[in-house]
C-alpha positions in Angstrom: 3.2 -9.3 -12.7 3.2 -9.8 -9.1 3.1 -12.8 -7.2 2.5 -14.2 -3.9 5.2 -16.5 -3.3 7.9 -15.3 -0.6 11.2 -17.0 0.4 11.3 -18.5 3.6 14.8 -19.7 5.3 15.0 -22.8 2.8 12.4 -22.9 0.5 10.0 -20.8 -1.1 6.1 -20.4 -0.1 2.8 -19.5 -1.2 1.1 -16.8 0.9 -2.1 -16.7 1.1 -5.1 -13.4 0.8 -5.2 -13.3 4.6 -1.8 -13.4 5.1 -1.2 -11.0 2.7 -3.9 -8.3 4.0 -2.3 -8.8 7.5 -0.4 -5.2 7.4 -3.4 -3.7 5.7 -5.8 -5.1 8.2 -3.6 -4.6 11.1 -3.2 -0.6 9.9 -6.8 0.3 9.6 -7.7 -1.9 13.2 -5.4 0.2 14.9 -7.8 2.9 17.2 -10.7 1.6 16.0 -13.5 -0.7 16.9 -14.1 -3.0 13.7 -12.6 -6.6 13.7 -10.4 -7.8 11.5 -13.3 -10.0 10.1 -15.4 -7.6 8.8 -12.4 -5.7 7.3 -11.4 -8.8 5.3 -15.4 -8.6 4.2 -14.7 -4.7 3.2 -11.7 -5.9 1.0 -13.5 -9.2 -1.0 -13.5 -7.4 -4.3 -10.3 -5.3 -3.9 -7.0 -7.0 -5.4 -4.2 -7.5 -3.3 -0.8 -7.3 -4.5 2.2 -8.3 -2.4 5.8 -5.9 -2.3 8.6 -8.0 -2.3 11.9 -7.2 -2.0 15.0 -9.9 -2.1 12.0 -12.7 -1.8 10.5 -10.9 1.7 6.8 -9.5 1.7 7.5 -6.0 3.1 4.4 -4.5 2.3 0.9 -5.2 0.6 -1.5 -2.8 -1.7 -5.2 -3.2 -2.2 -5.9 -1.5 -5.3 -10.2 -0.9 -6.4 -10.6 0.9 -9.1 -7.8 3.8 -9.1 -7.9 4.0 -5.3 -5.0 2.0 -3.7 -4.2 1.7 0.1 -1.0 0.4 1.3 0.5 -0.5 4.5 3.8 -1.8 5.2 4.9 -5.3 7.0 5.2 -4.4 10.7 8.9 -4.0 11.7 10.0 -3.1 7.7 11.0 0.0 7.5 11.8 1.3 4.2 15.1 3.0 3.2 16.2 5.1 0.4 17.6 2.7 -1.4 14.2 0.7 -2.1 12.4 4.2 -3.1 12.9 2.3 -6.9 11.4 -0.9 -6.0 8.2 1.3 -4.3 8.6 3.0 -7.6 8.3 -0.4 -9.7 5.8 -1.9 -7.3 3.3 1.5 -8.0 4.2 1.6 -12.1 1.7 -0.7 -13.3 -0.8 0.3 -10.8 -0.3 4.0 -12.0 -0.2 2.9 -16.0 -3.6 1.8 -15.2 -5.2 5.1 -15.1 -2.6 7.3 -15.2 -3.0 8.4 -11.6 -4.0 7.0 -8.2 -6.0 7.9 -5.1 -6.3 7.6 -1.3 -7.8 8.3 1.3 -7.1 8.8 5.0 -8.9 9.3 8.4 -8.4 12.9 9.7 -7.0 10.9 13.2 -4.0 9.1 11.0 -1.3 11.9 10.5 1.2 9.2 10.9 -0.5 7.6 7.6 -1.1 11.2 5.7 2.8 11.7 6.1 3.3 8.1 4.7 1.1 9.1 1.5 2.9 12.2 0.8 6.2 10.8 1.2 5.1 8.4 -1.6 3.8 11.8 -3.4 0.4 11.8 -3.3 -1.1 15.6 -3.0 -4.4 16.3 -1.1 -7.2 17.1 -2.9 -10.1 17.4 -1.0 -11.0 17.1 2.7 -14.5 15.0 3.3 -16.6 14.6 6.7 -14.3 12.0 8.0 -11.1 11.4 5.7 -9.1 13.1 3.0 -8.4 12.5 0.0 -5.2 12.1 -2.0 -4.0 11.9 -5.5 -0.9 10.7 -7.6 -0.6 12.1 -10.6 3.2 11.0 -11.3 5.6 8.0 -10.0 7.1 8.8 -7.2 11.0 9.1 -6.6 11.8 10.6 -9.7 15.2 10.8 -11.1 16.2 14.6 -11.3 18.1 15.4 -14.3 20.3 18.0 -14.9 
């Protein structure tokens, strides 16, 4: 289950929707012209789930339907060692349906590297975005 609460310095606090779809918000705001208040309106019915690590947010998903968007905390940056805890964080999303989508605008090759370093294949390439899928967790253990 995930949860919104986030260690602060000495006590632990409640974050709330807004603060949590800050990295989303900031991400899609970035080259474009739509305020951050109408993109808040775009996600109303879209659940967002905070990524914690060690009690820090570090990222935040919106998840409708199988379709998930994800954008990390500005100044995290992830590192090999957390690809399990991206792992976890996607599990239950992925159990869901057994696969997830995207989709980003053709102007973001910054974000379509992000998605397919997480694994997500493209499928299909619409008027104005294209579209990704996940069809297995990420980060996979090899085995022999």
């Amino acid at each position: 289950l995930w949860h919104n609460w986030v260690e602060r310095p000495d006590h632990l606090y409640l974050m709330t929707r807004d603060e949590l779809l800050d990295p989303i918000i900031s991400t899609i705001r970035k080259g474009t012209g739509v305020s951050g208040v109408e993109l808040r309106k775009v996600f109303e019915d879209w659940e967002v789930i905070p990524m914690t690590i060690d009690g820090k947010h570090v990222a935040t998903g919106v998840f409708k339907g199988m379709e998930l968007h994800f954008a990390l905390v500005p100044g995290w940056k992830p590192q090999a060692c957390y690809r399990g805890a991206i792992r976890e964080f996607l599990r239950p999303l992925f159990d869901r349906y057994g696969f997830l989508t995207t989709r980003v605008l053709h102007e973001r090759p910054a974000q379509k590297e992000f998605v397919k370093r997480l694994g997500f294949k493209p499928t299909w390439r619409g008027e104005n975005v294209d579209y990704y899928m996940l069809t297995r967790l990420p980060f996979e253990r090899k085995t022999p």
